[in-house]
N, C-alpha and C positions, 0 to 999 in steps of 0.2 A: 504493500500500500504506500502510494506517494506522502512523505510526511511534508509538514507546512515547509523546510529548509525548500525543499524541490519545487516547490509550487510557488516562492519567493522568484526561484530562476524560472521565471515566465520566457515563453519564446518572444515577447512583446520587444523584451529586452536586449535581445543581440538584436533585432531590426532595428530599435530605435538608435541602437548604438549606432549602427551601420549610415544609418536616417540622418541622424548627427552629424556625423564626416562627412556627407555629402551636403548636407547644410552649411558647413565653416567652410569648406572648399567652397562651394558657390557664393557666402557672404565676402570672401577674401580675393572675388573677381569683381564684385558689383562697385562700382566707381562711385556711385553715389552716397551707399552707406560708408566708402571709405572716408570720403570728403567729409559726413555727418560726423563719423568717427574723430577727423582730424578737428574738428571743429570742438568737438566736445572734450577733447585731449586740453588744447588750448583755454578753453573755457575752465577748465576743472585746475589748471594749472594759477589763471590769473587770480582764481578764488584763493585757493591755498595761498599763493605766494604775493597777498596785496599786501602782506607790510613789508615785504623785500623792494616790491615793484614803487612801492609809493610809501616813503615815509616823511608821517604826518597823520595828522588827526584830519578825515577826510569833513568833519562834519565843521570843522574850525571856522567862523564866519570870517571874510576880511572883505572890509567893505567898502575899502579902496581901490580893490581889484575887480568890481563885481564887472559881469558879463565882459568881461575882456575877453577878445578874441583867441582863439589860436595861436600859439607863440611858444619859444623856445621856457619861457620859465613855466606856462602853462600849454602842453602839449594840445588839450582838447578845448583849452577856453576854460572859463568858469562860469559860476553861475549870477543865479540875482544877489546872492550874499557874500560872493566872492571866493564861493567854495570851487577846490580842483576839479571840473568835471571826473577828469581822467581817475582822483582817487576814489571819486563816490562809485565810477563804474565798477571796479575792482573790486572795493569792498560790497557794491550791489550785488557782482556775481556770489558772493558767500550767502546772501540775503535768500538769493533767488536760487540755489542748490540747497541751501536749507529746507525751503519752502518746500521744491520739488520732491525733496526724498520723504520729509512727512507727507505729504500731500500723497505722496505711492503708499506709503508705510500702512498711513490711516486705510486707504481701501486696499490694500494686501490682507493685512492681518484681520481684516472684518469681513472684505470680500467673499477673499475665496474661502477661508472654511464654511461661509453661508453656503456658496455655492456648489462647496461638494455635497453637502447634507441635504441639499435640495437636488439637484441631478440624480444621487446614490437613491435614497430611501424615496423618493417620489408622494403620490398617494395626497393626503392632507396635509403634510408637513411643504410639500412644492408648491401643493395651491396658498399655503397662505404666505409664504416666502413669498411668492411669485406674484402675489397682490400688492403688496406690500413693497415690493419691485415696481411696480407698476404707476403707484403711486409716487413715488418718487422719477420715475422717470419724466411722470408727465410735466415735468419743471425744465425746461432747458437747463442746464448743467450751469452754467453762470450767472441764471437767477437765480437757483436755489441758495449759490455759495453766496449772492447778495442778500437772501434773506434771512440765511443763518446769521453771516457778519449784521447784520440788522439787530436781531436778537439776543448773539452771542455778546456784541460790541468790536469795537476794533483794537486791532493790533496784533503783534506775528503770531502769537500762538491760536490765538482767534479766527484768525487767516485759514491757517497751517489745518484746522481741525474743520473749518464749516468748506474749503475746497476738496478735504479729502471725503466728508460726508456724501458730498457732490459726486464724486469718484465710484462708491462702494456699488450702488446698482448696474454701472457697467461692468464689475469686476464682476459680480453674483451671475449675471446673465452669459459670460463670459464662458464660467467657469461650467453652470451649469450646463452648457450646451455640450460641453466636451467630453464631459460626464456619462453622458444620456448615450453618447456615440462609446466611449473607451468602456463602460460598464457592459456592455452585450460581448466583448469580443470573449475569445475561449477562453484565454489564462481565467479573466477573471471568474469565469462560471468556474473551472476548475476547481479555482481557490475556495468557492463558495461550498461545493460539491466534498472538498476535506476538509471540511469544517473551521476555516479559517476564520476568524474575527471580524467584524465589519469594518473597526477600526485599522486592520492588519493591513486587509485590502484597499483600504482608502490609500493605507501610506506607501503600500509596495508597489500596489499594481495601476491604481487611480492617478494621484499625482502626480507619478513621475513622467506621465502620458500625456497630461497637461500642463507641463510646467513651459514649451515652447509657447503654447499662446500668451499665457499670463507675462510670461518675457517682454513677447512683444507688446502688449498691454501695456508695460511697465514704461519700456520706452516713449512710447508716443504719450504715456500719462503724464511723466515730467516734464512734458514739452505745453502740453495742455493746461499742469500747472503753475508751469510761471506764466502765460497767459491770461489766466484767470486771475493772478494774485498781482498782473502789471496793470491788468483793468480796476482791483479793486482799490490800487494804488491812484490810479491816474484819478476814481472819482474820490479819491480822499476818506475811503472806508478800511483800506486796508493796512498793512504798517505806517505807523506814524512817523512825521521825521520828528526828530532828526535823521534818524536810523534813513544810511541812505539804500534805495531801494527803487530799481527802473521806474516802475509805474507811475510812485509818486512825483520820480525826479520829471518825468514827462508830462503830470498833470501841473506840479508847478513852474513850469516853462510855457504855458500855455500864453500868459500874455506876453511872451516876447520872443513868438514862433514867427513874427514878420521880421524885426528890427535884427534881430540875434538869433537865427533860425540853430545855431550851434548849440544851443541851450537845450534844446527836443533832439537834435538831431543824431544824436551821439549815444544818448539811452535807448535811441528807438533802433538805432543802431543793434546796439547789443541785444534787447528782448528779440528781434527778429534774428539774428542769427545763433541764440541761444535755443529758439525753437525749432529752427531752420536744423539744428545739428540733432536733436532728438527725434527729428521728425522723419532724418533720412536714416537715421539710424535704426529705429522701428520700422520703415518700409523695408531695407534690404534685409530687414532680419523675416521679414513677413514675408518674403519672396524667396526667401532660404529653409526656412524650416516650416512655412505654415503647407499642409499637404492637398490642398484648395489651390492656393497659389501655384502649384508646381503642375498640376494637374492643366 
């Protein structure tokens, strides 16, 4: 009789191994996810490394200097208050990877275990999951983060929690769909037929089956959430300043996007090609391992 050890080494698993290799071999040709890649390399760099890059208090008012151009003492120009553009971007990008990875974290960890318990066990437990899904979706994703920040109040962690709330129904929908597909295949009946655990099976045979899509999820989610979090910035909901942070640097530039277009121009800058690099980065990953796509 096969014990549970055997039934862990599902056949699922040398294909997806196999699936895998031909997935990084086809992401390590696609030019676009490279470019995303490089992009995010560089981003992830200028976070870590802005008090190398720029030292100085970026939030420090001088207000002799304000909105001076472009220049050798000031690379990007400053602002209305005389602050470094160039240090507030740097220290922004720590703002806005923070933001991102709670922003994954909050619907990871709330997400997908909904969504395997609803796919798995089906029945009553799916339908009210799945209502409950529903309900929340019917909100466009950027109202709802606006009417939590409404409710919750503003500020990062405020932020950081009413975007990822935002997030969690596409994670549950996500997950559950892949479920409904990876729970029919043999291993897993197998599993179920020697008596294996429900739990066992979620974590052997279940998730490891779904862990590409959620991947790619993950990606394009970070990309989605400094979007969200540079909107709730620009209407003045979301991180307060000082703390500096795209969105808001972009909504207080607003009255001198004619005279001093450098004051917008530099943060808008950065939010687009901060999204621009998660956003190619999740498509070549979706074009590599999603089996939809390949098909």
């Amino acid at each position: 009789m096969t014990d549970e050890k055997d039934v862990d080494m599902a056949p699922g698993s040398e294909e997806n191994t196999a699936s895998g290799s031909r997935g990084w071999a086809k992401l390590k040709r696609n030019r676009a996810a490279l470019a995303g890649g490089i992009l995010l390399l560089i981003y992830l760099l200028c976070a870590l490394g802005a008090p190398v890059l720029f030292r100085g208090d970026p939030s420090a008012p001088d207000l002799m200097n304000s909105l001076s151009p472009p220049s050798t003492a000031h690379l990007l120009g400053t602002d209305e208050l005389g602050r470094s553009i160039l240090g507030r971007i740097l220290y922004g990008a720590r703002v806005s990877l923070l933001i991102a990875v709670g922003v994954v974290g909050v619907g990871l960890v709330i997400g997908v275990p909904v969504g395997l318990v609803s796919g798995y066990y089906g029945g009553k437990t799916d339908f009210i999951i799945q209502r409950f899904t529903d309900m929340m979706l019917a909100f466009p994703g950027f109202l709802l983060a606006l009417a939590l920040v409404a409710i919750l109040g503003v500020g990062l962690k405020n932020t950081v929690i009413s975007i990822g709330i935002s997030m969690i129904p596409l994670y549950i929908r996500l997950v559950r769909g892949c479920v409904l597909t990876v729970k029919e295949e043999v291993y897993v009946e197998a599993a179920r037929a020697c008596g294996t655990r429900d739990l066992n099976i979620i974590r052997h045979h279940i998730l490891p089956n779904v862990l590409a899509p959620i991947i790619i999820q993950t990606s394009l989610g970070m990309g989605t959430a400094i979007l969200f979090a540079a909107g709730l910035g620009f209407l003045g909901i979301g991180v307060q300043p000082p703390t500096p942070e795209w969105g808001s640097m972009l909504g207080s530039a607003r009255a001198y996007m004619m005279g001093k277009p450098h004051v917008a121009t530099f943060p808008g800058i950065a939010i687009f090609l901060a999204v621009l690099s998660f956003n190619l980065l999740g498509d070549g990953l979706r074009d590599a391992f999603d089996p939809r796509s390949r098909i």
